[in-house]
C-alpha positions in Angstrom: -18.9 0.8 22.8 -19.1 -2.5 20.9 -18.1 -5.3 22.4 -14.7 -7.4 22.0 -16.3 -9.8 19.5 -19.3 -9.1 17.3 -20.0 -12.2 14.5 -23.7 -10.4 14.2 -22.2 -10.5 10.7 -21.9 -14.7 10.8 -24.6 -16.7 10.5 -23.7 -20.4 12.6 -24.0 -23.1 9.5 -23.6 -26.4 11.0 -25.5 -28.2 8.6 -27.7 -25.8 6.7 -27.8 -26.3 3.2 -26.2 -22.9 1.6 -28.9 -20.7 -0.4 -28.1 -20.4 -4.5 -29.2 -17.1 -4.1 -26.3 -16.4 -1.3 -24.1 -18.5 -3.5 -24.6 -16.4 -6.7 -24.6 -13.4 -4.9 -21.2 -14.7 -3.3 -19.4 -16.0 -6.8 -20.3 -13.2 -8.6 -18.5 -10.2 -7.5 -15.8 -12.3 -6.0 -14.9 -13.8 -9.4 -15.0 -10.7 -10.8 -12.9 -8.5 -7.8 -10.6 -11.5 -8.7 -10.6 -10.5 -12.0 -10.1 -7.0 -11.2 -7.5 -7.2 -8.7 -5.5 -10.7 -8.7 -5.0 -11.8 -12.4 -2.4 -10.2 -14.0 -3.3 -10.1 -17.8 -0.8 -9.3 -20.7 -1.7 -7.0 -23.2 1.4 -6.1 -25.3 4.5 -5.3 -24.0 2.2 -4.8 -20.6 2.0 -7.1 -17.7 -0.8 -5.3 -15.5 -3.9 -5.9 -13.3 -7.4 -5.6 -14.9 -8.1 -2.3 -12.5 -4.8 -1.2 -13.9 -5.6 -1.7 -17.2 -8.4 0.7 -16.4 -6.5 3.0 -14.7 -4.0 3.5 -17.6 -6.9 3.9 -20.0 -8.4 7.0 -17.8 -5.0 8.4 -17.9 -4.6 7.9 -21.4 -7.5 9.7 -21.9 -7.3 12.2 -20.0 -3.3 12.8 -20.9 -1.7 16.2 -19.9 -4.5 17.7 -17.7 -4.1 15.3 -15.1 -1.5 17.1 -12.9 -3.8 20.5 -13.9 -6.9 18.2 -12.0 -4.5 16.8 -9.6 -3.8 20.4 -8.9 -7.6 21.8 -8.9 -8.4 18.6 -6.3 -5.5 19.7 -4.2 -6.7 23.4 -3.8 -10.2 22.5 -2.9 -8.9 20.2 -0.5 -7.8 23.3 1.3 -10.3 25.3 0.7 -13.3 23.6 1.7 -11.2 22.2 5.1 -10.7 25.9 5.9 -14.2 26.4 5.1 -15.4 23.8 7.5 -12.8 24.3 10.1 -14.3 28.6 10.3 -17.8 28.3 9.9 -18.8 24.6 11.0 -21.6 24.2 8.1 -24.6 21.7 8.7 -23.8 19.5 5.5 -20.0 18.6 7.7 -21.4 18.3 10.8 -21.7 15.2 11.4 -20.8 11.4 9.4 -18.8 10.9 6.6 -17.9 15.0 5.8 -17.0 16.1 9.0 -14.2 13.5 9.2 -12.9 14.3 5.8 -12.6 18.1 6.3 -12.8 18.7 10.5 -9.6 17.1 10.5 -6.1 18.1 13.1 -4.3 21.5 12.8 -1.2 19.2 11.6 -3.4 17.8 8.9 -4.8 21.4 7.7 -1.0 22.5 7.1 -0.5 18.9 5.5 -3.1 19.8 3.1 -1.8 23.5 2.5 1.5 22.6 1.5 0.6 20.1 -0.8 -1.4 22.3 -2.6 1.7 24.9 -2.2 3.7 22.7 -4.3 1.6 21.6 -6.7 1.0 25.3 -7.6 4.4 26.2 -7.2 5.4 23.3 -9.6 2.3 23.5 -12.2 3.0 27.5 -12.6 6.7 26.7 -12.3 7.2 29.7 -10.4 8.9 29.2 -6.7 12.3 27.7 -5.6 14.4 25.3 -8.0 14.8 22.6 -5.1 10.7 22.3 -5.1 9.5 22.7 -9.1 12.5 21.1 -10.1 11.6 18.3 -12.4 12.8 15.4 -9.8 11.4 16.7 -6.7 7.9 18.9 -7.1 7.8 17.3 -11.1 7.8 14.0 -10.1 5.3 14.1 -7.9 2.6 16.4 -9.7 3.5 15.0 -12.9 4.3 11.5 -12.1 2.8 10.3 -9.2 -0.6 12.4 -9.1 -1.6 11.3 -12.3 -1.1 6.9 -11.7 -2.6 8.2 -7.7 -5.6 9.9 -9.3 -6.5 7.2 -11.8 -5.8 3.9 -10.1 -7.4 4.8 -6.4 -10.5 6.4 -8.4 -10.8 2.5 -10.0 -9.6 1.1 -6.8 -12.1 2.8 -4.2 -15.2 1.9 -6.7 -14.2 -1.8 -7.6 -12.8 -2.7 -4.1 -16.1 -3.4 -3.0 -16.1 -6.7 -4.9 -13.1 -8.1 -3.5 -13.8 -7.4 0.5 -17.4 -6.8 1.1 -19.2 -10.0 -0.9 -16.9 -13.3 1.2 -13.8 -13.7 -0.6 -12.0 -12.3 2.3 -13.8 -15.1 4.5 -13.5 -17.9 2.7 -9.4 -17.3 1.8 -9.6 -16.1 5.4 -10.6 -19.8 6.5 -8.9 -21.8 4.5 -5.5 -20.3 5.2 -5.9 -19.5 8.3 -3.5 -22.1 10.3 -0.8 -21.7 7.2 -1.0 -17.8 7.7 -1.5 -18.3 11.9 1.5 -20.3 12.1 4.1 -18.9 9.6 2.8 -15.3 10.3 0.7 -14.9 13.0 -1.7 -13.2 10.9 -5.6 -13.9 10.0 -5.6 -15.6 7.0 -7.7 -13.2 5.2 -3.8 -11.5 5.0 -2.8 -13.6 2.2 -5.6 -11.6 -0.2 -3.7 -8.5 0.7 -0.2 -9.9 -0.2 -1.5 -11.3 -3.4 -3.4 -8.0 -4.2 0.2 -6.3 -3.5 2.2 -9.1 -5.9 0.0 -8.6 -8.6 -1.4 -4.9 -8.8 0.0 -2.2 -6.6 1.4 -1.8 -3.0 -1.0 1.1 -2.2 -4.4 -1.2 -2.9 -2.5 -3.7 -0.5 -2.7 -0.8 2.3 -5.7 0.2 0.9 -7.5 -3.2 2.0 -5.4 -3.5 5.2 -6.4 0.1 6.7 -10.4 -0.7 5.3 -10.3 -4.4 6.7 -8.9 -2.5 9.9 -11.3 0.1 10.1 -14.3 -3.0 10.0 -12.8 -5.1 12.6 -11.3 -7.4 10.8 -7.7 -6.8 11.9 -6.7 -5.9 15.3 -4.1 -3.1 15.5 -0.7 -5.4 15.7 -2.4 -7.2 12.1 -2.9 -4.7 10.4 0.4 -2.6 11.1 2.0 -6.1 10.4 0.3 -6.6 7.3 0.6 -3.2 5.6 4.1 -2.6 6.9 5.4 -6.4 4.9 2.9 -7.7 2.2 2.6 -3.9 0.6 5.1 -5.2 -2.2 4.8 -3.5 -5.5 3.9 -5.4 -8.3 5.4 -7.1 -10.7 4.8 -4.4 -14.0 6.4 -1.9 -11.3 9.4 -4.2 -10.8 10.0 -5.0 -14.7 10.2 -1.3 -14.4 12.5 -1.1 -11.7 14.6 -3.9 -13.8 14.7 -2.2 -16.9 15.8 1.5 -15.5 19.0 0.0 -13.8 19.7 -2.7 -16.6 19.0 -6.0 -15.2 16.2 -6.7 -17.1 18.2 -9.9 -18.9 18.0 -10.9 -15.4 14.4 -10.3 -14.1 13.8 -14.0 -12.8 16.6 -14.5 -10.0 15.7 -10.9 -9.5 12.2 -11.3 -8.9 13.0 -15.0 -6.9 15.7 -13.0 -4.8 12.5 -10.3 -3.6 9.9 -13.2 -2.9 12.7 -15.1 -0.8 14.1 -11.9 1.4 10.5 -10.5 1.5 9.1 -13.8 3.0 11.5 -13.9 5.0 11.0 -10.9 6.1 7.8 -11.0 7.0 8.6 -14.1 9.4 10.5 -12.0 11.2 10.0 -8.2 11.4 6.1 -8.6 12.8 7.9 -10.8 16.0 10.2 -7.8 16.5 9.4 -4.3 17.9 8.1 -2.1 17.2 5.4 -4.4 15.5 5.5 -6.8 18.4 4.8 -4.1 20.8 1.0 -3.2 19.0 -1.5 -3.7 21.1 -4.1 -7.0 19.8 -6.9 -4.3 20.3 -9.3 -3.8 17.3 -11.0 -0.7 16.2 -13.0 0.9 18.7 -15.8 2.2 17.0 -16.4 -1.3 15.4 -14.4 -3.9 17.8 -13.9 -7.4 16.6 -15.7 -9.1 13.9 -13.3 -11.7 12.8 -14.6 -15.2 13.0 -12.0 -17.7 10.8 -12.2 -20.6 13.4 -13.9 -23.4 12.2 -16.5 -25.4 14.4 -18.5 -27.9 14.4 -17.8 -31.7 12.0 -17.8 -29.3 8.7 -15.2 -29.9 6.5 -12.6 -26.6 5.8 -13.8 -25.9 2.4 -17.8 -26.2 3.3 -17.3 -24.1 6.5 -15.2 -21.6 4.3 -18.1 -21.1 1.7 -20.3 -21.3 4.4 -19.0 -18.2 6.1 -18.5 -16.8 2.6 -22.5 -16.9 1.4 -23.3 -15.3 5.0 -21.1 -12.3 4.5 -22.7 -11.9 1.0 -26.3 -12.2 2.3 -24.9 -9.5 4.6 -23.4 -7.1 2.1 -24.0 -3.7 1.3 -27.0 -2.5 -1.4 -26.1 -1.1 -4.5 -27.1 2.4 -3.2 -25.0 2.2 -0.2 -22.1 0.9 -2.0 -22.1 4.0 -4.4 -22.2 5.7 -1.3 -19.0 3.8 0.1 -17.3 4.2 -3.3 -17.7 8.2 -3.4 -16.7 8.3 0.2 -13.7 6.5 -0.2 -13.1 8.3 -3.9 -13.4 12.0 -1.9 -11.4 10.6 1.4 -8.3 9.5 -1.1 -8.6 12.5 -3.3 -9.0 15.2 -0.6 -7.3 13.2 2.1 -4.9 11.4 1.1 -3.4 13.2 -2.2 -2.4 16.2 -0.4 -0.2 14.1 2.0 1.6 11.9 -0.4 2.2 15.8 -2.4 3.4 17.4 0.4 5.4 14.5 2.4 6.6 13.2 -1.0 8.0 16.6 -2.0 10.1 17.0 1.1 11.0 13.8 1.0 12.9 14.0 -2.4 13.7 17.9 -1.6 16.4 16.1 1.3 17.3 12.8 -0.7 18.4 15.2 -4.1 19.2 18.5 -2.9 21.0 17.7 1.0 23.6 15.3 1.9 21.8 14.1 4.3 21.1 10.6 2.6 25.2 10.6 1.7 26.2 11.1 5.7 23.4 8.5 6.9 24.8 5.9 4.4 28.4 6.3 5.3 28.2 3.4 7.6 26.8 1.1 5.4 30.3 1.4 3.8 31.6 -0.9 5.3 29.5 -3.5 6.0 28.7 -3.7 2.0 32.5 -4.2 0.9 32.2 -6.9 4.1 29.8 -8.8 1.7 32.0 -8.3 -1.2 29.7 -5.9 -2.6 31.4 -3.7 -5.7 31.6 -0.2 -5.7 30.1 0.3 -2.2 30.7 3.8 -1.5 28.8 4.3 -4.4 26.2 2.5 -3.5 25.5 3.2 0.4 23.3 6.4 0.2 20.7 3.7 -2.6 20.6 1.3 0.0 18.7 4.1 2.5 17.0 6.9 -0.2 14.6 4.1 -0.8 13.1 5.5 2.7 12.1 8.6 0.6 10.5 7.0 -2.5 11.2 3.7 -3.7 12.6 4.5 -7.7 15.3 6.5 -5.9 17.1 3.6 -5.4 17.5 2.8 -8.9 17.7 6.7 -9.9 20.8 6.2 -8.0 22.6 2.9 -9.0 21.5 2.9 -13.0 25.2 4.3 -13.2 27.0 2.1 -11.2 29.3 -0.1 -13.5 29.1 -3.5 -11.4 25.9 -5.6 -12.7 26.1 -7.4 -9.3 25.7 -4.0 -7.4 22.4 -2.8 -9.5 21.3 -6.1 -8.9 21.3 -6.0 -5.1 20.3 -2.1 -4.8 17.1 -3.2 -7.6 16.1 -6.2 -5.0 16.9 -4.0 -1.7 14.5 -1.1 -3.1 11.6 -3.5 -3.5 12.2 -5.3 -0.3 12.6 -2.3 2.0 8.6 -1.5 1.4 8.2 1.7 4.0 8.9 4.6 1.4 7.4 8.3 2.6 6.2 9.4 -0.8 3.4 6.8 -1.6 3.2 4.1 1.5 4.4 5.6 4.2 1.9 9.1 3.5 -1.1 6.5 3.0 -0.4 4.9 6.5 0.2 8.2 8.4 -3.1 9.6 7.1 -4.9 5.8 7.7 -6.2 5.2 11.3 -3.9 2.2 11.8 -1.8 3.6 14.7 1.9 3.9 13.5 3.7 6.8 14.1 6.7 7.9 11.5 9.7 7.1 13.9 8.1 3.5 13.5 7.8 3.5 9.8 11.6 4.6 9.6 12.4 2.2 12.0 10.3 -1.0 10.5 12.3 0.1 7.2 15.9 -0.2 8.9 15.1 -3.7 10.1 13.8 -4.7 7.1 16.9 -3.7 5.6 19.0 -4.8 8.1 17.2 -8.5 7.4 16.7 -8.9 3.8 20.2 -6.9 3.0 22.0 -10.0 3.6 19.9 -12.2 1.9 19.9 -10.5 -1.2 23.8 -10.2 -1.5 24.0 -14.0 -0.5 21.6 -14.6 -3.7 23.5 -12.2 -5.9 26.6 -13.9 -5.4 24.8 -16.8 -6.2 22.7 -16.1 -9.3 24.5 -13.3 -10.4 28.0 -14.3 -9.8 
C-alpha cells in the first residue's frame, strides 16, 4: 500500500536553476489547456469555452444522429458488461477493462436501464411518462448529444490542463487564500474557474481525476465537486433568457457569485462534508506537496514545482492511452447513469406530485421573505434536485419578475442536480453516497435561499 505522502513526483529546487526544456515543456500545454478550458471567447451571439466551441462544432456536424450514437454506445455498454461479467475474457481481466465492464450488480442494472430508455424513447415505443418529450426526450435528445461531444473533447484535451504543472503552480500560489477561506488545496481554485467559465461536469471531471491521483484527500474533493461545480456562464445567459430576466443578467449573475461564495465558506464546515475522512486514495495515497520551503520566493517555488511535474508527465503514447480510457470510461460508464438516473429523475418531478408535497413547506417561509406568488413557486425552489433547467421550466410562467429572478439564481446556486452532477459523482470513486448529495443540496438551499431574496429585493426591487 503506498504510503501517506509520496512527492516521488517533486523534485526539492532550493536553488537549482529551472531547465528551458522543463520550462517549455511546462508553458506549452498549460497555455494552451488555458486556452482550451478558462478563456471564454465570443463568437457571435456565443459566449463559450474554446473546448466548447469544439464540442458544438462535432455536434453540428454530426446533427440528428447523435442521440441514434448516443443510443448504439448505450447498448454496447450493456452488452459487452454482460459479456464480461459471464465469460471473464483475457482482454478484461485485468487494468483498465476489467474496471470499466466487471463493474457491481447495481451498476449492470444502472447500465440496462439506461439503455431501456434510450430505446424506448429513440423507437418511441414504451410508456408516455418515459418517451415523452420532457422526460426520456430530453435526455436522449438533449442531454446525450452536449454529454457525448463535450466529454469526448474534454477527456482528450484535459490532459493539458492537469498533468503538465498548472495545477501546481496555481496550487502554490493560492494555497494560504484557498487554505484559509476554504480549507481546500489551492489547486481548487483551477476547478472553480474551469466550472465559471466552461461547464460544471469538466469541474467534477478534474475534481474526481485529481482525486483518483492523490491530489485531494476524500473531504477535498467531495468539498470541491459538491460547491465549485457551477455551470457556466453561456449556460446561465441561457437560464436568463428561458425565464425572462435576461435585461437583468448582471445582478443576476453578481447575486450567484455572492450566495455561491458564500456557500462554499460554509457548507464544507458542516456535515455531512465535515464528517469525510482526510484520507486520500488508497491505491495512490497522498501526493500533494503545495507547501513552500526553503528562502524561495512564492512565485519561483510555484514554477519550480510546476517544471518538475512537467519533466514528470506522461508521453504522448500514454497520454492517448489516458485519453481513450477516459473517452470509453465516460461513454460506457458514465452515460448510461446520467440516462437512466436522469430519466427517473424527471419521470417524478413532471409526472408525480411528489416535488408539489415536498415543497409545501417552503410556502411559507418564501411569502416570510416577501417573495410573490410563493405557492407557485415552492416545488422550483426543490425540482432543481432533479435537473437543474427544471427550475426555470417551472417559473418562466410566473408573472412576478422578482420571483423568476430568485428561482433563476436558486437553480444555479443549488449545484447537486441527479441528471448530470449528481449521476457523474455516484459513478466517480469520490465516496458520497445519494442521501448526501440530497442533503448537501438542502443546505445549500437552505444557505444561499436567503441571500438571494435579500439581493433581489435589493437589485430587483
Amino acid at each position: 500500500m503506498p504510503s501517506s505522502l509520496d512527492t516521488s513526483d517533486d523534485i526539492a529546487l532550493e536553488g537549482a536553476p529551472l531547465s528551458r526544456h522543463g520550462l517549455i515543456k511546462f508553458l506549452v500545454p498549460s497555455i494552451l489547456g488555458v486556452l482550451l478550458f478558462l478563456v471564454p471567447f465570443s463568437m457571435g451571439d456565443t459566449i463559450n469555452i474554446g473546448m466548447g466551441f469544439a464540442a458544438d462544432g462535432l455536434k453540428a456536424l454530426l446533427g440528428d444522429t447523435l442521440p441514434a450514437i448516443a443510443t448504439v454506445v448505450l447498448c454496447l455498454s450493456v452488452v459487452l458488461t454482460l459479456v464480461v461479467k459471464s465469460t471473464h475474457p483475457g482482454w478484461a481481466s485485468e487494468g483498465m477493462l476489467k474496471d470499466l465492464f466487471d463493474v457491481a450488480p447495481v451498476w449492470v442494472v444502472m447500465r440496462a436501464l439506461g439503455a431501456l430508455f434510450a430505446l424506448m424513447t429513440y423507437f418511441q415505443v414504451g410508456p408516455e411518462f418515459v418517451i415523452a418529450p420532457f422526460t426520456g426526450g430530453v435526455m436522449l435528445n438533449d442531454l446525450a448529444p452536449v454529454l457525448l461531444t463535450f466529454f469526448f473533447f474534454a477527456a482528450i484535451l484535459l490532459p493539458f490542463l492537469v498533468d503538465f504543472g498548472f495545477m501546481e503552480f496555481i496550487g502554490s500560489l493560492l494555497r494560504k487564500p484557498f487554505r484559509w477561506i476554504f480549507g481546500l488545496p489551492g489547486r481548487s481554485a483551477i476547478d472553480a474557474t474551469a466550472s465559471w467559465m466552461g461547464s460544471g461536469t469538466v469541474g467534477v471531471l478534474i475534481t474526481t481525476q485529481q482525486y483518483e491521483k492523490g491530489f485531494y484527500n476524500c473531504r477535498e474533493a467531495a468539498a470541491i465537486a459538491t460547491n465549485f461545480s457551477i455551470v457556466s456562464i453561456a449556460f446561465a445567459i441561457l437560464v436568463t433568457t428561458f425565464i425572462g430576466i435576461n435585461h437583468l443578467f448582471v445582478p443576476f449573475y453578481l447575486t450567484v457569485v455572492v450566495a455561491g461564495l458564500v456557500a462554499a465558506v460554509i457548507v464544507p464546515r458542516l456535515p455531512p462534508l465535515s464528517l469525510k475522512p482526510n484520507t486520500y486514495y488508497e491505491p495512490v495515497g497522498c501526493r500533494l506537496q503545495e507547501e513552500r520551503t526553503g528562502d524561495q520566493g512564492l512565485f519561483r517555488y510555484s514554477l519550480g514545482m510546476a517544471v518538475a511535474r512537467a519533466e514528470k508527465a506522461p508521453g504522448p503514447r500514454q497520454l492517448v492511452r489516458i485519453a481513450l480510457f477516459n473517452v470509453a470510461d465516460i461513454f460506457f460508464g458514465l452515460l448510461p447513469l446520467v440516462i437512466a438516473i436522469g430519466t427517473v429523475a424527471l419521470i417524478l418531478a413532471e409526472f408525480t406530485p411528489i416535488f408539489t408535497w415536498l415543497s409545501m413547506p417552503m410556502v411559507p417561509v418564501l411569502e416570510w421573505m416577501g417573495v410573490p406568488e410563493a405557492e407557485a413557486a415552492a416545488p422550483a425552489t426543490l425540482v432543481g434536485f432533479a435537473d437543474m433547467f427544471l427550475p426555470a421550466v417551472l417559473g418562466s410562467n410566473i408573472e412576478s419578475e422578482l420571483t423568476r429572478f430568485v428561482i433563476a439564481c436558486l437553480s444555479l446556486t443549488q449545484l447537486v442536480y441527479m441528471s448530470e452532477i449528481g449521476a457523474l459523482l455516484l459513478k466517480s470513486k469520490i465516496p458520497l453516497k445519494l442521501w448526501e448529495l440530497a442533503a448537501i443540496f438542502l443546505i445549500r438551499t437552505a444557505i444561499t435561499l436567503p441571500i438571494i431574496v435579500v439581493m433581489a429585493h435589493w437589485l430587483v426591487g
